[in-house]
Jmol script that loads the backbone (N, CA, C; Angstrom):
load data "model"
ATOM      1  N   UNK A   1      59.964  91.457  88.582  1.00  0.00           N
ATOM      2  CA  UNK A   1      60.613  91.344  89.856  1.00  0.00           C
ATOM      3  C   UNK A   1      62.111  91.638  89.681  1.00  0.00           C
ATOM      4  N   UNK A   2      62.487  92.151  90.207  1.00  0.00           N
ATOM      5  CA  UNK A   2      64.205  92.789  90.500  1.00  0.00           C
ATOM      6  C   UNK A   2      64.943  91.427  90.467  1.00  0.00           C
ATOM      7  N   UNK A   3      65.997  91.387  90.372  1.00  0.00           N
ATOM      8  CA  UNK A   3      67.338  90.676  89.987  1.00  0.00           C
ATOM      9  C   UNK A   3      68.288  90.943  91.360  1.00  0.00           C
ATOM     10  N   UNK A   4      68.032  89.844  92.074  1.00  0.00           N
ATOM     11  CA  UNK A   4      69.403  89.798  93.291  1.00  0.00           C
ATOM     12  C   UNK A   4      70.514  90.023  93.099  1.00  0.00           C
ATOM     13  N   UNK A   5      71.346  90.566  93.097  1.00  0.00           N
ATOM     14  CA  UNK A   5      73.286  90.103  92.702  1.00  0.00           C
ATOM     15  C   UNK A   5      73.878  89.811  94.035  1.00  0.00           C
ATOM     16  N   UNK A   6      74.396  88.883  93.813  1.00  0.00           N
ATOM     17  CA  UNK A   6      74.747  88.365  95.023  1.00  0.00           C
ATOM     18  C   UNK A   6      76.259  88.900  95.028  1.00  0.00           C
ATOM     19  N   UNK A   7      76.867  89.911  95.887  1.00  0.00           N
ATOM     20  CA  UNK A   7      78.410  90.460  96.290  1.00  0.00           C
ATOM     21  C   UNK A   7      79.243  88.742  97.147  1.00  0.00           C
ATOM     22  N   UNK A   8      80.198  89.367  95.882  1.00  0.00           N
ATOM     23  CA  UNK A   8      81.681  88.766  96.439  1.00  0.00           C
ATOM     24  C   UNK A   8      81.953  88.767  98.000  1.00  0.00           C
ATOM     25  N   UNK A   9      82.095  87.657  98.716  1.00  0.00           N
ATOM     26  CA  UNK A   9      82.651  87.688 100.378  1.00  0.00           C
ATOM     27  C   UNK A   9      84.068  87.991 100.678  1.00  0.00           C
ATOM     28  N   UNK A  10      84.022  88.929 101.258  1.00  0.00           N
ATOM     29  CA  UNK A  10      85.301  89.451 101.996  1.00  0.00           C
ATOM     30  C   UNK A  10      86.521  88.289 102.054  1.00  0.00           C
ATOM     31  N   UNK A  11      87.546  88.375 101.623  1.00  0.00           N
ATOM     32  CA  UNK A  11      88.664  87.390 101.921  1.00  0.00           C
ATOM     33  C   UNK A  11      89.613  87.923 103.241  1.00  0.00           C
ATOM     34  N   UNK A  12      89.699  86.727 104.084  1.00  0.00           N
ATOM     35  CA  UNK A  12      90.673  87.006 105.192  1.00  0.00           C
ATOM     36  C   UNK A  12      92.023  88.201 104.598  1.00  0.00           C
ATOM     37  N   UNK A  13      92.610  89.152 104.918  1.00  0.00           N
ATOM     38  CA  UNK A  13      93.342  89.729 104.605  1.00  0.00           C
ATOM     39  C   UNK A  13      94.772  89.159 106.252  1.00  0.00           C
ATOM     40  N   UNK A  14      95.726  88.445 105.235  1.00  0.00           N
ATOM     41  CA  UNK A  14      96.921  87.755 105.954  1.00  0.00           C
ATOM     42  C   UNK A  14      98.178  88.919 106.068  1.00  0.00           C
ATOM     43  N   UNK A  15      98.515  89.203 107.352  1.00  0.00           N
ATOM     44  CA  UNK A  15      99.894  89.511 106.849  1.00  0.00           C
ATOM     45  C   UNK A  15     100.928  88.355 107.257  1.00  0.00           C
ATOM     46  N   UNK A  16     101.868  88.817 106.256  1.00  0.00           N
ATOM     47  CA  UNK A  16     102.933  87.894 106.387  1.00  0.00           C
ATOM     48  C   UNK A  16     104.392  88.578 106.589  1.00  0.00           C
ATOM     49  N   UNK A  17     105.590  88.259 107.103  1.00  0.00           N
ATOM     50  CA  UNK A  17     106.629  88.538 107.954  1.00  0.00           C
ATOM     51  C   UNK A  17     107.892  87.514 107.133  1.00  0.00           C
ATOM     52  N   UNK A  18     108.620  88.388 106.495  1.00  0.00           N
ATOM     53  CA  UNK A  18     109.734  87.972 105.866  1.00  0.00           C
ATOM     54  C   UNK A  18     111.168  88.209 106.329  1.00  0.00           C
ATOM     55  N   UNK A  19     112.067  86.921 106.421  1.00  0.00           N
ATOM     56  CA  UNK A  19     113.162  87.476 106.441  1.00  0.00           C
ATOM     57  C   UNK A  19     113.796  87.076 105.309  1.00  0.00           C
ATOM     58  N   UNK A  20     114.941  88.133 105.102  1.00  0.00           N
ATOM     59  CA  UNK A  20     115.932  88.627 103.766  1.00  0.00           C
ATOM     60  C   UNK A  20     116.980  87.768 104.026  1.00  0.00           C
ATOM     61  N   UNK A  21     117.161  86.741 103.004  1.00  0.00           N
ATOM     62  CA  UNK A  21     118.043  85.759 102.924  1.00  0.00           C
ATOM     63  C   UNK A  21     119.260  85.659 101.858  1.00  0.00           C
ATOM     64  N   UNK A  22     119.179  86.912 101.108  1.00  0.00           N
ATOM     65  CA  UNK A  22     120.068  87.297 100.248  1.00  0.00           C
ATOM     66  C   UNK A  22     119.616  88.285  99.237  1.00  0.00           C
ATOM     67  N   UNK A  23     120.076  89.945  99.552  1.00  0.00           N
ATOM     68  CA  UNK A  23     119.983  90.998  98.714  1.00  0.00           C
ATOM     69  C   UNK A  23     120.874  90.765  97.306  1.00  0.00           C
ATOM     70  N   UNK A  24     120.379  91.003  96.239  1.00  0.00           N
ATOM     71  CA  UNK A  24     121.243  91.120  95.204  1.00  0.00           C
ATOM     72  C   UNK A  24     121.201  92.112  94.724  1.00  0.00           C
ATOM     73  N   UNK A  25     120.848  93.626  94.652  1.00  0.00           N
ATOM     74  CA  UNK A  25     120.977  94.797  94.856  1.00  0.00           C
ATOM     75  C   UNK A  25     119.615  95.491  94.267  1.00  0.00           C
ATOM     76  N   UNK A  26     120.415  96.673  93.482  1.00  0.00           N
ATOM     77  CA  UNK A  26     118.705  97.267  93.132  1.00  0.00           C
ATOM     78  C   UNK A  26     119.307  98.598  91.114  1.00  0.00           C
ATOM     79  N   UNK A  27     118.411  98.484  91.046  1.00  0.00           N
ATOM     80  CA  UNK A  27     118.119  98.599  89.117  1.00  0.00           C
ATOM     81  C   UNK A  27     117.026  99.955  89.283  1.00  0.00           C
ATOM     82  N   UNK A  28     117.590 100.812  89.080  1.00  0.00           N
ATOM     83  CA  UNK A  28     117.244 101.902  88.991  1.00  0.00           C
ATOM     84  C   UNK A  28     115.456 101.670  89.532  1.00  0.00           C
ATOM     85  N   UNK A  29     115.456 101.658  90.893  1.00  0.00           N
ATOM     86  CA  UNK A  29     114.537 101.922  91.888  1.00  0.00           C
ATOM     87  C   UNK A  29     113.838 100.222  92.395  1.00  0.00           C
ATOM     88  N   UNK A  30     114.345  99.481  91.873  1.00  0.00           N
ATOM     89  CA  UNK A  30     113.315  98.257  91.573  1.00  0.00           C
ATOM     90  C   UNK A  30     115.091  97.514  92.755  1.00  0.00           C
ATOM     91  N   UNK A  31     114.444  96.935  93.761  1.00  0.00           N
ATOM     92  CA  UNK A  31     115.473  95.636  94.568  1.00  0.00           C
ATOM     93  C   UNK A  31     115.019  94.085  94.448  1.00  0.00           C
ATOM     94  N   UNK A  32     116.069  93.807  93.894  1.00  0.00           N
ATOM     95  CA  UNK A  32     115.611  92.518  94.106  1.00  0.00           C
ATOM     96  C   UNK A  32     116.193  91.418  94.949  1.00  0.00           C
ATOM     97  N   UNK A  33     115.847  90.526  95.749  1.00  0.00           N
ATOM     98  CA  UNK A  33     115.727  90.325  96.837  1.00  0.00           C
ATOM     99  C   UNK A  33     115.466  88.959  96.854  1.00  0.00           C
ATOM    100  N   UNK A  34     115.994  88.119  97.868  1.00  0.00           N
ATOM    101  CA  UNK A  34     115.157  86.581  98.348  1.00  0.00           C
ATOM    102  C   UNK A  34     114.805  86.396  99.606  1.00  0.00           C
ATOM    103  N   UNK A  35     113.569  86.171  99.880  1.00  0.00           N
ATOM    104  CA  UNK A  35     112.954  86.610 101.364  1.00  0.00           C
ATOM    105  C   UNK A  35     112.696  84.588 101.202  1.00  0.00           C
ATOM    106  N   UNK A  36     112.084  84.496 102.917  1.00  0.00           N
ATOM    107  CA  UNK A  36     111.709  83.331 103.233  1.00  0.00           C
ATOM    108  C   UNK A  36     110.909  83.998 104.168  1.00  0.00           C
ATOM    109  N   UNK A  37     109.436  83.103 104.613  1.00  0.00           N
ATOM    110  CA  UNK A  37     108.604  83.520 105.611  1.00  0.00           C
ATOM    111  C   UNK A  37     109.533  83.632 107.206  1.00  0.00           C
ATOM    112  N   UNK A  38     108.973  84.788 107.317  1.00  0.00           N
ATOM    113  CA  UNK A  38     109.493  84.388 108.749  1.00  0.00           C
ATOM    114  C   UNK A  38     109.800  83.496 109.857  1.00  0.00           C
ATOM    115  N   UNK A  39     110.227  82.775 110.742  1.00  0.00           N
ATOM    116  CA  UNK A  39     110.585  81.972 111.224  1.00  0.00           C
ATOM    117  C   UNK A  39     110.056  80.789 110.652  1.00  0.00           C
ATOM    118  N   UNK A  40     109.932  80.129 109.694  1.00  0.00           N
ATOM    119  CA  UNK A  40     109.276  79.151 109.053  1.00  0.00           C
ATOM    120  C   UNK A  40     110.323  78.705 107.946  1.00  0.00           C
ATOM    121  N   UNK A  41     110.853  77.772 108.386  1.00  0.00           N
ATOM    122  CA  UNK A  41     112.577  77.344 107.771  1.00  0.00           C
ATOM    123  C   UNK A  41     111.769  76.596 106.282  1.00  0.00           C
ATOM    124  N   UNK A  42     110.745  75.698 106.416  1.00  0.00           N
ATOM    125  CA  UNK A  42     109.821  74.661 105.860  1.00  0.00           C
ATOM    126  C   UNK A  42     109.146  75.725 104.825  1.00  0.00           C
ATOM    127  N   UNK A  43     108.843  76.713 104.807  1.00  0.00           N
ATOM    128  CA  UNK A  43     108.165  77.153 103.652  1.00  0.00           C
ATOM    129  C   UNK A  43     109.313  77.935 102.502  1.00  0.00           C
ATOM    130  N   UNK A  44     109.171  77.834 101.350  1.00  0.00           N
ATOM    131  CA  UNK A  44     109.808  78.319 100.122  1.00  0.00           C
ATOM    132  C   UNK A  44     110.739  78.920  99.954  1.00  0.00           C
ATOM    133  N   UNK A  45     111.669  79.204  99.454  1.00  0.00           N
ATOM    134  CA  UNK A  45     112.382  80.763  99.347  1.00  0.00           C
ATOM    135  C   UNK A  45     111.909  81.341  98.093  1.00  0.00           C
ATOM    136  N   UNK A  46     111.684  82.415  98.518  1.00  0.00           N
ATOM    137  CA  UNK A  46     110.901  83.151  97.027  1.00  0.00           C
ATOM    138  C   UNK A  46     111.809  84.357  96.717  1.00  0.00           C
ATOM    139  N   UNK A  47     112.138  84.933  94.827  1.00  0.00           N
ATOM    140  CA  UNK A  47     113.022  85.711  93.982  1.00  0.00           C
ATOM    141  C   UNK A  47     111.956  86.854  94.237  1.00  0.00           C
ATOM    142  N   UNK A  48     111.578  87.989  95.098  1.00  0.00           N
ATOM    143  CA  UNK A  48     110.853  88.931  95.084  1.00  0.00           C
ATOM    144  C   UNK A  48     112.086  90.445  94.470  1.00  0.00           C
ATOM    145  N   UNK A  49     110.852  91.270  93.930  1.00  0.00           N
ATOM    146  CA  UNK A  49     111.160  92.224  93.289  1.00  0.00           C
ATOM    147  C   UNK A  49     110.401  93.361  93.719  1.00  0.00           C
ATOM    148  N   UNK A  50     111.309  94.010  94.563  1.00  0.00           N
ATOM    149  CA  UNK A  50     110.638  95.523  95.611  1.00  0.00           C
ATOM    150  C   UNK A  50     110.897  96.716  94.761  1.00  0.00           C
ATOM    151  N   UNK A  51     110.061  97.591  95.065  1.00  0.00           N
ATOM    152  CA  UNK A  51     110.025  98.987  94.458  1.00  0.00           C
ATOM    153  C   UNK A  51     108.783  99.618  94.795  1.00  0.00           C
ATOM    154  N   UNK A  52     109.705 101.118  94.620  1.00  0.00           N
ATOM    155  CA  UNK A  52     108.261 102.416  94.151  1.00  0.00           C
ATOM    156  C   UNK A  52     107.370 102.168  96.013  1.00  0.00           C
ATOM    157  N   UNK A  53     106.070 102.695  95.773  1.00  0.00           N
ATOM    158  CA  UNK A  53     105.314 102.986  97.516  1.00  0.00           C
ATOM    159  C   UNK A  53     104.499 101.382  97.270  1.00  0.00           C
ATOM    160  N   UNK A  54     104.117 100.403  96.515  1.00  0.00           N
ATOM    161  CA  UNK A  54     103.503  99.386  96.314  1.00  0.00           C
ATOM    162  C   UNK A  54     103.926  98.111  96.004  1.00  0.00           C
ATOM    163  N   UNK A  55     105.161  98.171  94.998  1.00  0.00           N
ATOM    164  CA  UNK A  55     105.706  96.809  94.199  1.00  0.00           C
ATOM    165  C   UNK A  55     106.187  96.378  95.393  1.00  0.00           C
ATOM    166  N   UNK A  56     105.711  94.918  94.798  1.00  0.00           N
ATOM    167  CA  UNK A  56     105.962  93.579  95.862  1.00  0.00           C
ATOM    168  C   UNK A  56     105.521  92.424  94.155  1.00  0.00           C
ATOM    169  N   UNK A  57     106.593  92.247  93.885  1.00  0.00           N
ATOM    170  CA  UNK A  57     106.186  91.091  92.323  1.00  0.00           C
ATOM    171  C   UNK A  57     107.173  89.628  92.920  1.00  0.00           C
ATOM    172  N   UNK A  58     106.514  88.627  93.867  1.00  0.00           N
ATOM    173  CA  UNK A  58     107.023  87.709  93.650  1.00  0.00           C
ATOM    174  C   UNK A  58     107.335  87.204  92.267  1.00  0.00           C
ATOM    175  N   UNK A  59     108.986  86.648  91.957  1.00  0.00           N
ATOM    176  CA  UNK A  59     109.235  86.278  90.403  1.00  0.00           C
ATOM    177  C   UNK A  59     109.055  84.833  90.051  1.00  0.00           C
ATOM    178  N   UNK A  60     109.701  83.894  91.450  1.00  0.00           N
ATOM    179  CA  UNK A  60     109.983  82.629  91.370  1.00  0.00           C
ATOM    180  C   UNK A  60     110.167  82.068  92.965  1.00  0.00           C
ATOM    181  N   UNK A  61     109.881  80.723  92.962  1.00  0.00           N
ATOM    182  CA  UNK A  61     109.617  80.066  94.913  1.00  0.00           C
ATOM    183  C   UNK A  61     110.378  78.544  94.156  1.00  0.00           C
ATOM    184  N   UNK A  62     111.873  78.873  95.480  1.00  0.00           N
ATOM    185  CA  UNK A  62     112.614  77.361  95.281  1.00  0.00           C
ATOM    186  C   UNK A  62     112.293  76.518  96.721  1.00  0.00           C
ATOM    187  N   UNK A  63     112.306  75.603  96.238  1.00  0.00           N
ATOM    188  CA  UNK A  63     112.466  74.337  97.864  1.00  0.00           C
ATOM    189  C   UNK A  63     113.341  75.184  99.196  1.00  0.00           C
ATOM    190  N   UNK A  64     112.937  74.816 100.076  1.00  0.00           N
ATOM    191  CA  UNK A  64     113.424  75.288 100.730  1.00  0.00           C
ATOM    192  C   UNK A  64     114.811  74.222 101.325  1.00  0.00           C
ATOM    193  N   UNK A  65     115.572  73.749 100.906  1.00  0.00           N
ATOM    194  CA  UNK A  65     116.502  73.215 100.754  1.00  0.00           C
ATOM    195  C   UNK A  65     118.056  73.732 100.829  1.00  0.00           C
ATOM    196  N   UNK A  66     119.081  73.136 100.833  1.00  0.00           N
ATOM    197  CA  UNK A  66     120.398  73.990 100.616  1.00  0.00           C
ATOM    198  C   UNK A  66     119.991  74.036  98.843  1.00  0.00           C
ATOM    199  N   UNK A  67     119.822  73.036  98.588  1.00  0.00           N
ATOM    200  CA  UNK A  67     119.910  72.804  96.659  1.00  0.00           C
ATOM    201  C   UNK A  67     119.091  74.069  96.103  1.00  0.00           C
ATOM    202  N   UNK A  68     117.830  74.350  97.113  1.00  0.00           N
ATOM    203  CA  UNK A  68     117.107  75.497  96.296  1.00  0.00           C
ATOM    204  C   UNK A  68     117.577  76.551  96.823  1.00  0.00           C
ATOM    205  N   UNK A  69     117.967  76.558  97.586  1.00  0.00           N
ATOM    206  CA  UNK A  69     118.950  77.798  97.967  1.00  0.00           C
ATOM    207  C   UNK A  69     120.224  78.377  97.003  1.00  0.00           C
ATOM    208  N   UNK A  70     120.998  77.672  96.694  1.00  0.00           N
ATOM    209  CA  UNK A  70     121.401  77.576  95.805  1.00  0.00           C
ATOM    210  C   UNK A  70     121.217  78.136  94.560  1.00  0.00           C
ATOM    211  N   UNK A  71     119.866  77.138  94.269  1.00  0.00           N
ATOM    212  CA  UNK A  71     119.714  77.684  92.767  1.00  0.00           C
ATOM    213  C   UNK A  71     118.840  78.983  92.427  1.00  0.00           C
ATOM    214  N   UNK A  72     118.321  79.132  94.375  1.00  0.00           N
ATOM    215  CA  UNK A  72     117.524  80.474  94.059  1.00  0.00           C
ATOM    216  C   UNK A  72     118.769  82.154  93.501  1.00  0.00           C
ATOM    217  N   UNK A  73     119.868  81.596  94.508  1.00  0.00           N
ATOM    218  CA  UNK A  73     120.753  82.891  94.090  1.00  0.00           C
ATOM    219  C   UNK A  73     121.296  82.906  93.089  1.00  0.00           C
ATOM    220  N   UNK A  74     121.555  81.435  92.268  1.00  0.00           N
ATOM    221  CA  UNK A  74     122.117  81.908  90.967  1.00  0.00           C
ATOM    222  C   UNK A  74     121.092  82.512  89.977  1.00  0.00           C
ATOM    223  N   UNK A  75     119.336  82.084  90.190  1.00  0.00           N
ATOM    224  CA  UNK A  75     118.606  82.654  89.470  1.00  0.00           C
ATOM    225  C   UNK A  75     118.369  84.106  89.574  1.00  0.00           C
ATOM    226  N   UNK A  76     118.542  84.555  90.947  1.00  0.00           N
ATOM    227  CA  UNK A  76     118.896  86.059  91.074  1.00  0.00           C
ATOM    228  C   UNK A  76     120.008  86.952  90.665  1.00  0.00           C
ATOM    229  N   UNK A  77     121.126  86.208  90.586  1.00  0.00           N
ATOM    230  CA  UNK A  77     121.825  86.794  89.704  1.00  0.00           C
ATOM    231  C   UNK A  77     121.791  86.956  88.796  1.00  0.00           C
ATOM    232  N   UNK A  78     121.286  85.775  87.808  1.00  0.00           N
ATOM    233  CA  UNK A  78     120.447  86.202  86.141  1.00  0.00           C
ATOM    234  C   UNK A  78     120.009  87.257  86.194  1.00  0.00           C
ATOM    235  N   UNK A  79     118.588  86.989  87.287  1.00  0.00           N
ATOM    236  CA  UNK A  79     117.889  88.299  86.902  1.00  0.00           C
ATOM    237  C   UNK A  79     118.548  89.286  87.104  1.00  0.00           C
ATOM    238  N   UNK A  80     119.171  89.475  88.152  1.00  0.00           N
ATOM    239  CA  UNK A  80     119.628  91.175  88.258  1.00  0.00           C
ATOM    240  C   UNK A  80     120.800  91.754  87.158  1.00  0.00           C
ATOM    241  N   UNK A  81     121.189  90.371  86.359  1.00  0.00           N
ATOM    242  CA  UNK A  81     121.646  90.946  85.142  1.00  0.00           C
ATOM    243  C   UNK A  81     120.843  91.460  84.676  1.00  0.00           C
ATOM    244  N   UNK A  82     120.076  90.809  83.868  1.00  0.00           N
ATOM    245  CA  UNK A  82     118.983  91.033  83.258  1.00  0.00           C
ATOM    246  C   UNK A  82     118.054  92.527  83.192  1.00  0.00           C
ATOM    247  N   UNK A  83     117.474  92.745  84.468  1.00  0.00           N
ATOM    248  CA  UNK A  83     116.924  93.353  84.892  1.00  0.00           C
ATOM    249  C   UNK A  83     118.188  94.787  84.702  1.00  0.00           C
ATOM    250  N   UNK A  84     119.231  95.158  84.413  1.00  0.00           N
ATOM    251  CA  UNK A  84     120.381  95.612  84.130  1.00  0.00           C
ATOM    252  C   UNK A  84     120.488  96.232  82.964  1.00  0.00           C
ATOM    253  N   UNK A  85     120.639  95.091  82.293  1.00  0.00           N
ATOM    254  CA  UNK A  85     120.281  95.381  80.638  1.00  0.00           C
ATOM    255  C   UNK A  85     118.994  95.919  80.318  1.00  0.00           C
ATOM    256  N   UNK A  86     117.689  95.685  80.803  1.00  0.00           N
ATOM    257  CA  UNK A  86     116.390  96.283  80.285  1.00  0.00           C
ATOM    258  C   UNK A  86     116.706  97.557  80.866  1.00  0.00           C
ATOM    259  N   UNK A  87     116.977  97.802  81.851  1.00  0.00           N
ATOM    260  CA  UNK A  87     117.328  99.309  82.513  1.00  0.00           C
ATOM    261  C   UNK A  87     118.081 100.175  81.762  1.00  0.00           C
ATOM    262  N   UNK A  88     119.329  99.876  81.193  1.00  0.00           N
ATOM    263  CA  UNK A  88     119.956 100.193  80.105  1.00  0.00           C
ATOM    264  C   UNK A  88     119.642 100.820  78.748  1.00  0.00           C
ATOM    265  N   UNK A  89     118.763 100.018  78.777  1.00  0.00           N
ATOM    266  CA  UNK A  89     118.127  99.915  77.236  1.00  0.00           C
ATOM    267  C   UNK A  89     116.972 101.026  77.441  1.00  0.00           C
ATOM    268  N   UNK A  90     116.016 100.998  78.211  1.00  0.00           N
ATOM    269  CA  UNK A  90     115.036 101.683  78.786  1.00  0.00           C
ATOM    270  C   UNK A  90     115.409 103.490  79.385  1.00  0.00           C
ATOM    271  N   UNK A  91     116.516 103.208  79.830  1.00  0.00           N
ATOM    272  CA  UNK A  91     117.039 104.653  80.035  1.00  0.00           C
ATOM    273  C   UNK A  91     117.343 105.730  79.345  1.00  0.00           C
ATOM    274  N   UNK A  92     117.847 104.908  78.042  1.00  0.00           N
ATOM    275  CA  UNK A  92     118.419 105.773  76.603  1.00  0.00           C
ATOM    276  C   UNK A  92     117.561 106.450  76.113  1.00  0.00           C
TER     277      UNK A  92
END
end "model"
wireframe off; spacefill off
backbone 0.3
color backbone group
């Protein structure tokens, strides 16, 4: 007798609506960025990293707070050092 396989169920496909709460610029094609959901003060601020026709790499999600606010842009400034130097290095 044959063998059923039972297929994976479709997952709701969400979109979601961001606003840009502080650009920290962009690294040879790659921006990196801190978005918060759209009108939704209460959910996260997240360190996203845009590029190319697809990249979307959330990096890191602070409180949504002044404090994580805060510490979200100084962590974006790391990175976009960072992200600076590998570019650097990578270019040569």
């Amino acid at each position: 007798m044959a063998e059923v396989i039972q297929f994976p169920k479709r997952t709701e496909t969400q979109t979601l609506h961001f606003d840009e709460k502080h650009a920290f610029g962009e690294i040879g094609g790659l921006m990196l960025s801190l978005v918060q959901e759209q009108d939704k003060a209460d959910t996260p601020y997240t360190l996203v990293l845009f590029g190319g026709d697809d990249v979307f790499f959330p990096l890191e999600s602070f409180e949504p707070t002044p404090e994580g606010l805060e510490l979200a842009k100084i962590a974006g400034e790391i990175t976009l050092r960072a992200l600076a130097v590998g570019h650097e290095n990578w270019a040569e």
